[in-house]
N, C-alpha and C positions, 0 to 999 in steps of 0.2 A: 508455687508452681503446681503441686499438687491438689491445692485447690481450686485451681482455675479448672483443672483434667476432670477433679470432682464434679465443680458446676457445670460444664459441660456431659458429661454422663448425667448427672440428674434430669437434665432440658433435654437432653434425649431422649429420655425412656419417657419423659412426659409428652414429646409429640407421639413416640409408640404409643403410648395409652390413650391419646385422642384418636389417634387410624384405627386402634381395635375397637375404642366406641362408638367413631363413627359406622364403620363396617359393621358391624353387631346393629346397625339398626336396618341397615338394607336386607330385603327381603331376599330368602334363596329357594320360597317354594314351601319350606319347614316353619310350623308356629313356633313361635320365641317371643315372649313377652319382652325383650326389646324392639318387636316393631312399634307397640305403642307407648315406647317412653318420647315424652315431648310432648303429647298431647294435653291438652288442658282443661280438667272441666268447669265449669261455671258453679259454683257451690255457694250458698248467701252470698251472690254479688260477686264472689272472689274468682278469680282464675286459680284454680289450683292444677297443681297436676295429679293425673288419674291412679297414678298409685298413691298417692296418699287420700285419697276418697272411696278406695276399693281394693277387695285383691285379686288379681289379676295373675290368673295359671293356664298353664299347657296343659289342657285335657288329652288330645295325642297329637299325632303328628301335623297335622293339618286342621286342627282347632284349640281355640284360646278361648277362655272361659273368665267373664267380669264377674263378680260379684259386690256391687255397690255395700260400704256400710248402713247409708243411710238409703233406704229403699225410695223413699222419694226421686232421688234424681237420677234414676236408670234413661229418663227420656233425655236429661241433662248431658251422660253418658253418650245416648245413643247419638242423638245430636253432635257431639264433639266428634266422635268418632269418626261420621261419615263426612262433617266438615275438615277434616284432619286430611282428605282426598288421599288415602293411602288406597282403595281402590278394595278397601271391607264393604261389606254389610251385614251389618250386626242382626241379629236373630236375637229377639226381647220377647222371654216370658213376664215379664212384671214384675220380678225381680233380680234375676240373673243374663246376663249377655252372652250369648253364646257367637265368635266368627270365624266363620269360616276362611283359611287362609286357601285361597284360590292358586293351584297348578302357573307356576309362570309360563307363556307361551316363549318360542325362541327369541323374536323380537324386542321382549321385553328383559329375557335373559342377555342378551347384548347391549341393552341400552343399559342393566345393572354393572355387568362386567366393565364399560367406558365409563361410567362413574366410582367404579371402584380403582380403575386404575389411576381416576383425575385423584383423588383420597391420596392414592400411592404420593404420586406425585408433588401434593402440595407438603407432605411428610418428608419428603427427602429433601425439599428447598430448606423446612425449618432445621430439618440435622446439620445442614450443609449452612444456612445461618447462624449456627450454636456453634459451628466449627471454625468459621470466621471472626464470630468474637470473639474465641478463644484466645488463638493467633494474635487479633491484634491486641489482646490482654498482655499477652506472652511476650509480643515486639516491643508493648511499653515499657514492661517492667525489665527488659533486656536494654533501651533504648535510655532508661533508670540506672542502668548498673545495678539492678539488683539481681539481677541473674547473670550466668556469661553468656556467649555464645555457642557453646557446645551444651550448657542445660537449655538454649530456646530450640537447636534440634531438637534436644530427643524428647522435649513437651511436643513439639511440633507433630514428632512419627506418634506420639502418644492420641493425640489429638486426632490427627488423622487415621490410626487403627481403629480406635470409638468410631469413628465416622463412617469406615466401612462395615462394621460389626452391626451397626445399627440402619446401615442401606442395606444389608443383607437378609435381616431381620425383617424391613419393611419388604422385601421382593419375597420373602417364604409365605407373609402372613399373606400380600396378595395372590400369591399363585395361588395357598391353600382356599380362600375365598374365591378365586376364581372357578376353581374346580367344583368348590359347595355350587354355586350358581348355576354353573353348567350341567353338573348333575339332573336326571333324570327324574 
């Protein structure tokens, strides 16, 4: 029983940690070197991704700063970059990248807000999935005789406390996101 309560809390906190990596890559106006994680650059033939060909820092608020290891492929870099349609353009000395992260206008601040709350959303279907298999873990092993019916309650309220602790969770992180966003 209690292991069921366990694997359920674990698959929870693992779609939490997918909403705050997703969220962490949508833009709120602030440079963050998770805007360009996922990008890929082209390195002898390989696709690789751009922090392991470079390192990539917050010079301040509104600028992110590449520095390629191998100075060759800064065009490679620059190339990904603007193919990557995050809506950069990169600033190439010839060896280092400097971009500017551009002011969101409102329009595009509502259109990040409706995407951050579709994230919400598809977050609290997988908690509310993990809580369902729980249950019907719980109905077997009850429908087994290995547990009674007053231990499939209180797994049940067990179960279902996780599940609001972790909708709760997901509704702070998107408000706090929302408010980054909306932010001036």
């Amino acid at each position: 029983m209690e292991q069921v309560i366990n694997d359920a809390r674990a698959r929870m906190d693992k779609s939490l940690e997918a909403l705050r990596a997703e969220l962490a890559k949508i833009r709120t106006g602030k440079a963050t070197t998770a805007l360009l994680d996922g990008i890929k650059v082209e390195y002898y033939g390989n696709m690789t991704a751009l922090n392991q060909v470079a390192n990539v820092t917050v010079l301040d608020a509104h600028t992110l700063s590449i520095t390629p290891w191998d100075k060759s492929i800064v065009s490679h870099v620059d190339k990904a970059i603007l193919e990557a349609n995050l809506g950069f353009n990169p600033v190439n000395d010839g060896t280092n990248l400097k971009i500017p992260v551009p002011p969101l206008n409102e329009e595009r601040r509502r259109d990040f807000v409706k995407l951050v709350k579709k994230f919400g959303e598809e977050s609290k279907i997988a908690i509310r999935n993990v809580r369902r298999d729980a249950n019907e873990h719980l109905k077997r092993e009850e429908k087994n005789k290995k547990i009674s019916e007053d231990q499939l309650k209180e797994a049940e309220d067990k179960v279902q406390k996780l599940t609001d602790e972790h909708i709760q969770k997901i509704d702070d992180i998107l408000k706090h996101k929302e408010k980054e966003i909306m932010e001036v």
